[in-house]
C-alpha positions in Angstrom: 9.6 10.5 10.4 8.2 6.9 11.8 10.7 4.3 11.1 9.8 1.6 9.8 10.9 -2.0 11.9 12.9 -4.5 9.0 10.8 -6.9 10.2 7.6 -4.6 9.6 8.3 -3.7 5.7 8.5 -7.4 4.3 5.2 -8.4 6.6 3.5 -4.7 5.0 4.5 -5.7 1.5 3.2 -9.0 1.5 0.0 -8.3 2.9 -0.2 -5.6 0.6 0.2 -7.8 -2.3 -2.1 -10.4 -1.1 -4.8 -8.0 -1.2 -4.1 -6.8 -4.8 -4.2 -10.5 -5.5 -7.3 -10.8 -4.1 -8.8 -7.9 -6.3 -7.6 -8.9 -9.5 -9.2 -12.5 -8.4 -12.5 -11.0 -7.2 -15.0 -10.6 -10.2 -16.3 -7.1 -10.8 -20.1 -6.1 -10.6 -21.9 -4.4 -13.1 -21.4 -6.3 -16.5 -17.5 -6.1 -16.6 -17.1 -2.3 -15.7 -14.9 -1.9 -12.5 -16.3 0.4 -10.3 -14.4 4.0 -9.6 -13.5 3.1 -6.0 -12.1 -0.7 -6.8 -9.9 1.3 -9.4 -8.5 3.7 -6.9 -7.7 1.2 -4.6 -6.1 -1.1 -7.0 -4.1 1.8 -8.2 -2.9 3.1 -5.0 -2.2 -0.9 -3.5 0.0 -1.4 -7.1 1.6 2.4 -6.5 2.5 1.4 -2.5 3.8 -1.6 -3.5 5.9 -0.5 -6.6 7.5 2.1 -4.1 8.0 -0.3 -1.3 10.0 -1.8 -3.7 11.7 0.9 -4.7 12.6 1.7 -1.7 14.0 -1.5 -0.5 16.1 -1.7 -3.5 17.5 2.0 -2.9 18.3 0.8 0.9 20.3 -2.6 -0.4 21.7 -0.3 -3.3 23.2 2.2 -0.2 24.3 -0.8 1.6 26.3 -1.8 -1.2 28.0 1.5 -1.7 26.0 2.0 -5.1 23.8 4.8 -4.2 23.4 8.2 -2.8 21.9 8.6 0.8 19.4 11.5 -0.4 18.1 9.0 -3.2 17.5 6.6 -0.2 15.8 9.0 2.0 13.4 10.1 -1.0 12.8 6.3 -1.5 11.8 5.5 1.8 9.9 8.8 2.4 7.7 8.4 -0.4 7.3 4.8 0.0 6.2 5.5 4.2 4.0 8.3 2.6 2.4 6.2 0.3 2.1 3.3 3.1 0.6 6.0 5.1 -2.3 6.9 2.5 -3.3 3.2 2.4 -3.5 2.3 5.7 -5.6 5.6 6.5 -7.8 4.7 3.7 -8.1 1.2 5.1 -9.1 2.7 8.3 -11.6 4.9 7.3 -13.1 2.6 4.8 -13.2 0.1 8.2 -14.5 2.5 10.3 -17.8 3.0 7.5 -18.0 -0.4 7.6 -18.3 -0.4 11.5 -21.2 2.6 11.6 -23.4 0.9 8.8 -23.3 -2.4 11.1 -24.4 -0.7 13.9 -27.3 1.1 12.2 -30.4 -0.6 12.7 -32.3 -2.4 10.3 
């Protein structure tokens, strides 16, 4: 299991809500309707964020004496897993991105 740097979670978080800001800002094409993949995203940003959370709360809760370490470790596992499926997503949806500018027009 990758550990995740203190420094590294707050910077992850906030970058990850400043693009779910950015989505709910941006206006959606097709007469209102949002589009499948702008849902998914949206969903999974909202989800990674909710168990970044989560799991920061769980971690000040064990500090404090207040919680069990196995609820911690689940808390921070799902919320590296769910971190995990973002960024791959991110990178694969930059990598398309990449191929169709170097297709010729």
């Amino acid at each position: 299991m990758t550990v995740l740097r203190s420094a590294a979670l707050p910077q992850a978080l906030s970058a990850y809500q400043a693009a779910l800001k950015r989505s709910q800002a941006a206006p959606t094409a097709g007469g209102g309707a949002t589009p499948a993949f702008e849902s998914f995203l949206k969903n999974e940003v909202e989800t990674t964020a909710k168990d970044l959370r989560a799991s920061e709360t769980q971690s000040v809760q064990a500090l404090a004496g207040k919680a069990d370490l196995q609820q911690v470790v689940e808390a921070v596992t799902q919320a590296e897993l769910s971190l995990q499926k973002v960024t791959a997503v991110r990178d694969r949806v930059i990598s398309a991105y990449q191929e169709i500018m170097r297709m010729p027009v």
